[in-house]
FIZA-636033 format. One record per residue (C-alpha): residue number from 1; residue in one letter; x, y, z. Coordinates in steps of 0.25 Angstrom, whole numbers, m for minus. Each point is the difference from the previous one (the first is absolute). Last residue first. Layout:
! FIZA-636033
{k NUM	r a	px X	py Y	pz Z}
...
! end
This chain:
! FIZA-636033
{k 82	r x	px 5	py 7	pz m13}
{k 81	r x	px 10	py 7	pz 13}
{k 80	r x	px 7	py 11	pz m9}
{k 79	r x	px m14	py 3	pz m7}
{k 78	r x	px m7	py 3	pz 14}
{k 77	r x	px 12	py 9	pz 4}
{k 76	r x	px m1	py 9	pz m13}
{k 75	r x	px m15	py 0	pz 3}
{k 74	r x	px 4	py 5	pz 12}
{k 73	r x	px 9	py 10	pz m5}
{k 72	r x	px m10	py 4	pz m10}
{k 71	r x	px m10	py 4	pz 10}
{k 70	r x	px 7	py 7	pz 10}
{k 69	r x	px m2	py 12	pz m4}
{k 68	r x	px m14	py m1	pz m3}
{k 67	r x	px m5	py 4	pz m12}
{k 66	r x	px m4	py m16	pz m5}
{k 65	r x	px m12	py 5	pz 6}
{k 64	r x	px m2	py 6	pz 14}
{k 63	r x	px m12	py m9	pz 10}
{k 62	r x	px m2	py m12	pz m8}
{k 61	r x	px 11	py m1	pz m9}
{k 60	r x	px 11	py 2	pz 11}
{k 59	r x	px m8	py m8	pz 11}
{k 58	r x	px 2	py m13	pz m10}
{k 57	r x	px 14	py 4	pz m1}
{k 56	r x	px 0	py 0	pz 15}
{k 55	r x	px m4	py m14	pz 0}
{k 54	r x	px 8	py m6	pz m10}
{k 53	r x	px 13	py 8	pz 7}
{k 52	r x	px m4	py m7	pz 11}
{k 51	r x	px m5	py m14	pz m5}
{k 50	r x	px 14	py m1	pz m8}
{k 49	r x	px 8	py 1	pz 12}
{k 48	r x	px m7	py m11	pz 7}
{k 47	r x	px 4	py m8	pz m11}
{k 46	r x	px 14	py 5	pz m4}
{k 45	r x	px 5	py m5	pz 15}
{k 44	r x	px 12	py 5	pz 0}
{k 43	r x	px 5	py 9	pz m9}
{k 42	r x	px m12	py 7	pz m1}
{k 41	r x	px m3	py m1	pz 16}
{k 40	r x	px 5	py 16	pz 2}
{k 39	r x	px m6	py 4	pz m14}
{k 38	r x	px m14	py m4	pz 2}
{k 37	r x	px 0	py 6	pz 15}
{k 36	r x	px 3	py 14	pz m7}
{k 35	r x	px m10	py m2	pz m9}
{k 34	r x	px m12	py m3	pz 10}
{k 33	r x	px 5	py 10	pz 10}
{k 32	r x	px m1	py 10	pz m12}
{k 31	r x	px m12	py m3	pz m3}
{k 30	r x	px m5	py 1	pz 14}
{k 29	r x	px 6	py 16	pz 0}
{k 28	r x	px m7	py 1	pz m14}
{k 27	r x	px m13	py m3	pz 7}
{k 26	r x	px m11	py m9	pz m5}
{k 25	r x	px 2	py m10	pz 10}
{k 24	r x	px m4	py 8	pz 10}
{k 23	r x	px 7	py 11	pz 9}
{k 22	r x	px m2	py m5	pz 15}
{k 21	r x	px 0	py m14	pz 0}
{k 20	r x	px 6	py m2	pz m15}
{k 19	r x	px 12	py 8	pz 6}
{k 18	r x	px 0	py m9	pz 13}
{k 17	r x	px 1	py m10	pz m7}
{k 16	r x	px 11	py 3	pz m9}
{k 15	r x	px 8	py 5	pz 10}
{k 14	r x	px m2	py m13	pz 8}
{k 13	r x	px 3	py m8	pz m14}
{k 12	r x	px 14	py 9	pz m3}
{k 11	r x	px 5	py m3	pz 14}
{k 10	r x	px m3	py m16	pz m1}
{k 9	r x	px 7	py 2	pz m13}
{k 8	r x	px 14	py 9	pz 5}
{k 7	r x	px m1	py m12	pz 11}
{k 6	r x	px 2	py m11	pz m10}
{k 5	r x	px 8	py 6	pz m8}
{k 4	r x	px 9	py 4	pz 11}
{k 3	r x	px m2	py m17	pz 3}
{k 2	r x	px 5	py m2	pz m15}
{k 1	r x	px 13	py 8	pz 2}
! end
């Protein structure tokens, strides 16, 4: 199971790179990169989770205010992991 992980992550990161690359960090698309790579290392490795979801939060307030839909599940996210 761990190596699925492990590709699922190395998947998630390209995408994520390639979205930062072409949409910028201030895209809801990048967001959402950010959280979904948040909640595939969550169980595993809590730290690394927790910089995700930290950073898109961050991108949240920034660009879209507590508004954004996925706003509250990340902060919901962060809250689980503290």
């Amino acid at each position: 199971m761990i190596g699925k992980i492990e590709d699922a992550r190395v998947y998630l990161e390209q995408a994520l790179a390639l979205r930062l690359q072409a949409l910028g960090e201030h895209h809801p698309e990048t967001i959402y990169s950010l959280y979904t790579l948040g909640l595939l290392l969550a169980p595993h490795d809590q730290d690394n989770s927790l910089t995700y979801f930290q950073r898109a939060l961050k991108i949240c307030k920034e660009e879209f205010s507590t508004e954004y839909p996925l706003f509250e599940q990340i902060q919901e996210q962060i809250a689980l992991l503290i």
